[in-house]
C-alpha positions as CSV (number, residue, x, y, z in Angstrom):
1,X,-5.1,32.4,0.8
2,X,-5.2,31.7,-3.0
3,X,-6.2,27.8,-4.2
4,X,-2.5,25.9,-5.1
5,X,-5.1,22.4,-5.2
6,X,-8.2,21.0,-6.3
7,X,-9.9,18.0,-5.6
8,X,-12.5,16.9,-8.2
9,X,-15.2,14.6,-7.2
10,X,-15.8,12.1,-9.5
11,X,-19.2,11.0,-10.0
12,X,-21.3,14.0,-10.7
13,X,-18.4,16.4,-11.6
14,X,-15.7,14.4,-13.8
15,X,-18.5,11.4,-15.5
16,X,-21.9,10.3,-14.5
17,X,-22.9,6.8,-15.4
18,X,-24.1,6.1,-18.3
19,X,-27.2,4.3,-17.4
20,X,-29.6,3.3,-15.2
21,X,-28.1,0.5,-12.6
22,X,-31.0,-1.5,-11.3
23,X,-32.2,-1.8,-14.9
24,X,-28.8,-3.0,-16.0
25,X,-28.6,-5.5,-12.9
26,X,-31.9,-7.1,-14.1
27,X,-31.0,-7.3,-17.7
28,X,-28.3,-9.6,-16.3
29,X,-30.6,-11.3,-13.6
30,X,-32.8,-12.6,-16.5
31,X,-36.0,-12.5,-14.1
32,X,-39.3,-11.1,-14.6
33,X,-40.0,-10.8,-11.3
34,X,-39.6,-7.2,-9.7
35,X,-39.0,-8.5,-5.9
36,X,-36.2,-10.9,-6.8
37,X,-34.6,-7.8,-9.5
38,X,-34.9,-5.4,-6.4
39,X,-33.1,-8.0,-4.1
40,X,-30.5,-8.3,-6.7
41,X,-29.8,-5.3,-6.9
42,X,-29.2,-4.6,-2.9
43,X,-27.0,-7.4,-2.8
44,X,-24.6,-6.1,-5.9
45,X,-25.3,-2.4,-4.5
46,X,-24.3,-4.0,-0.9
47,X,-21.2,-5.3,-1.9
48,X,-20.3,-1.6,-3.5
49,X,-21.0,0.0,-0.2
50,X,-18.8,-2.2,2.0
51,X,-15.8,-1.8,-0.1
52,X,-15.9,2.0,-0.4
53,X,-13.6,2.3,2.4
54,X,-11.4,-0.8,2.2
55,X,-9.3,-2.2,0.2
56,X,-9.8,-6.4,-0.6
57,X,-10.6,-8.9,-3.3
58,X,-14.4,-7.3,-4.7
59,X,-14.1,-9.3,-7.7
60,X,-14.2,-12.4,-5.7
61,X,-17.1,-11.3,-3.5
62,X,-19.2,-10.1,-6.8
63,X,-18.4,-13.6,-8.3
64,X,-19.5,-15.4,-5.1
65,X,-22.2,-13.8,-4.9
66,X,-23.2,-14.4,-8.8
67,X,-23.0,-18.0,-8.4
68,X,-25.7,-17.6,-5.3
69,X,-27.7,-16.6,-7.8
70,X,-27.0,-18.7,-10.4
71,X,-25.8,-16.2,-12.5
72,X,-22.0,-17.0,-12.3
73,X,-21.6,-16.3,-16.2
74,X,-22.9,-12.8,-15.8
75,X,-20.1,-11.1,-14.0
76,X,-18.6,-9.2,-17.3
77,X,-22.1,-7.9,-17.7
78,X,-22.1,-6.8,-13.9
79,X,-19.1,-4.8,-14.4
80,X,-19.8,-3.6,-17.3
81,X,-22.9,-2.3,-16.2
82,X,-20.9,-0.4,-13.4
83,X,-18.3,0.9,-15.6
84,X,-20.3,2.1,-18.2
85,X,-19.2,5.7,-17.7
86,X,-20.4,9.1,-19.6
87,X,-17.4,11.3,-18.9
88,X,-17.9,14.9,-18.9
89,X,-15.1,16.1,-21.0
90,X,-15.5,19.6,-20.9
91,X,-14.6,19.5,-16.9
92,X,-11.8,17.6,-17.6
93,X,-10.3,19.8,-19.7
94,X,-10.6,22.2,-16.9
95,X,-8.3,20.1,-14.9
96,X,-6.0,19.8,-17.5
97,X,-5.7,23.6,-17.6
98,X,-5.5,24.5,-14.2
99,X,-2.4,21.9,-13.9
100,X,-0.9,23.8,-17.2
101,X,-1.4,27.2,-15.0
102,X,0.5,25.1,-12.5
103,X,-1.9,24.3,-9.8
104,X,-2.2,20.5,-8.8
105,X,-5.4,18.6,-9.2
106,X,-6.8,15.2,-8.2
107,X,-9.6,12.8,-8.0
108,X,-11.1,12.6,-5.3
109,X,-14.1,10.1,-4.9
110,X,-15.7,7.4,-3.4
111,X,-14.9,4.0,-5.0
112,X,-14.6,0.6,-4.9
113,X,-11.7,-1.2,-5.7
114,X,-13.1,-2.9,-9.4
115,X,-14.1,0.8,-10.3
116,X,-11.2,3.0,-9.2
117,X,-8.7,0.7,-11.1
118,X,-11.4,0.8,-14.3
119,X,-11.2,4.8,-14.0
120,X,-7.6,5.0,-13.6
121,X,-6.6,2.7,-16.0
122,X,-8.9,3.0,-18.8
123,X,-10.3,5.8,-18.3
124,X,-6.7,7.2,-18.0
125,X,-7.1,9.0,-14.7
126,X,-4.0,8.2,-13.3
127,X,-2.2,10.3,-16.3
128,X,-4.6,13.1,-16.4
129,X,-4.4,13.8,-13.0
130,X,-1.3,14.5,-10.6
131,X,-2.7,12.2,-8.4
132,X,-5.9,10.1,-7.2
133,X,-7.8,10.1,-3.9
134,X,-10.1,7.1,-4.1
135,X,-12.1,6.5,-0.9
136,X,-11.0,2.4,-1.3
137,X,-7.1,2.7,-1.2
138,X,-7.4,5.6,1.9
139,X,-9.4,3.8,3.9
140,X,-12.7,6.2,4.1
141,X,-15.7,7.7,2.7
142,X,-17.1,11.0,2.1
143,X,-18.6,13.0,4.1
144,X,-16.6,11.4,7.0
145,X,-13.7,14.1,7.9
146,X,-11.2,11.6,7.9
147,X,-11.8,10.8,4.3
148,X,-10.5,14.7,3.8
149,X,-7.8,14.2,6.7
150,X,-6.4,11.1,4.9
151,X,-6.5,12.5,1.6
152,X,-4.8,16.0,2.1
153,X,-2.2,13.9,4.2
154,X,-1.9,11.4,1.2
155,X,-1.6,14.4,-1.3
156,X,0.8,16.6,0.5
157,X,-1.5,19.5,0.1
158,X,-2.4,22.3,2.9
159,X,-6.0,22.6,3.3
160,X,-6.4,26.2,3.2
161,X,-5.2,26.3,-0.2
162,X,-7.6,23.6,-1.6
163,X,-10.3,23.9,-2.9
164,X,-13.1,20.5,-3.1
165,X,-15.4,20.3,-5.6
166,X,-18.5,18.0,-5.5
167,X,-22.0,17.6,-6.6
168,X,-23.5,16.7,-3.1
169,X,-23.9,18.8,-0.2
170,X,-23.1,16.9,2.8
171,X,-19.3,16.7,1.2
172,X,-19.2,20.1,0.3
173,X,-20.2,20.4,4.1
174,X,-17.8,18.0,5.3
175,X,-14.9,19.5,3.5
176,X,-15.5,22.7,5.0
177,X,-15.6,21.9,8.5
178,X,-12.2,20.5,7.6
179,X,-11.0,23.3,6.4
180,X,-10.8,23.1,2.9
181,X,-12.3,25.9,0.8
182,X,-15.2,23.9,-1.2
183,X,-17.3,24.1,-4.0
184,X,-20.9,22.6,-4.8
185,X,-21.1,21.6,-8.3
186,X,-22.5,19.6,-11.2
187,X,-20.8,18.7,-13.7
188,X,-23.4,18.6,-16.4
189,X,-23.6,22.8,-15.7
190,X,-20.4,22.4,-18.2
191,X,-17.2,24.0,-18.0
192,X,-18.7,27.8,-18.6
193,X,-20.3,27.7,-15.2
194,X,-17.2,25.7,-13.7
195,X,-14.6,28.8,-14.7
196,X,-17.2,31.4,-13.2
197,X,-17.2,29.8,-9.6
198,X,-13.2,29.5,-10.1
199,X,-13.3,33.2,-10.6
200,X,-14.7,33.4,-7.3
201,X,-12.0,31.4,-5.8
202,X,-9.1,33.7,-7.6
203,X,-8.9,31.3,-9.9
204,X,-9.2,32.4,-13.5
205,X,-8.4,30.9,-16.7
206,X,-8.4,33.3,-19.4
């Protein structure tokens, strides 16, 4: 069967961020000392991981957590640190012109709830795509089948004519023992490489 859907990963195939994380983190912290930036940095990347698949008030936990630390007045640099975003425009524009052809594509990725609303609001996701599958709002994470159960439920679209595309494996891998048809991609190949594997899928865009 021919691909009517496509789900595009977003970290690694839409954007990738725009720097480094733990260095940003200890910019903020203000310490020289490497143990106490490392143990910053779990407890921020901690509070990331447990609200991949849920839905709750992150803000409150990150500012909690920031007064711990004595850092309360650093939670704009936080988030700014884990919205500062590099989007890969090219691939984008492939979205854009598979939906023209008349196909239907969303975002599908693991988020939180602080960075799904940044990348549908101002990164204008929510217009630029029919629709958008963050692991926070259905209750899941990749690679765990029920993320892909959840969103092709959510979506209305029939697995055998979607096709997943993401830059790790183990997704790939879990979409396809799903059922979806699923592509293993990096963004930063560009949007020359993206339309060849298409082609492979019967998907072309000339």
């Amino acid at each position: 069967m021919g691909v009517r859907t496509v789900f595009f990963d977003a970290d690694g195939v839409l954007q990738h961020a725009a720097g480094d994380w733990a260095d940003g983190f200890a910019r903020c912290l203000g310490d020289p000392e490497p143990q106490r930036q490392r143990q910053f940095t779990e407890e921020i990347l901690a509070i990331e991981a447990s609200y991949l698949s849920r839905m709750g008030n992150a803000e409150a936990t990150l500012r909690s957590l920031l007064a711990r630390w004595n850092r309360g007045d650093c939670y704009e640099q936080i988030v700014a640190v884990m919205t500062a975003i590099h989007l890969q425009s090219d691939v984008l524009d492939i979205a854009t012109a598979l939906r023209r052809r008349g196909l239907t594509c969303f975002v599908a990725s693991n988020q939180q709830p602080l960075r799904a609303r940044f990348m549908s609001e101002q990164l204008g996701f929510a217009t630029h795509f029919d629709g958008e599958l963050y692991s926070c709002n259905l209750g899941f994470a990749k690679p765990d089948r029920r993320y892909f159960e959840r969103a092709l439920s959510t979506s209305g679209a029939e697995k055998a004519t979607t096709l997943f595309i993401d830059d790790r494996a183990e997704n790939v891998a879990a979409a396809l023992d799903v059922g979806l048809q699923a592509l293993q991609f990096d963004g930063r190949r560009g949007a020359a490489a993206l339309t060849g594997h298409l082609a492979d899928f019967g998907v072309n865009l000339d």
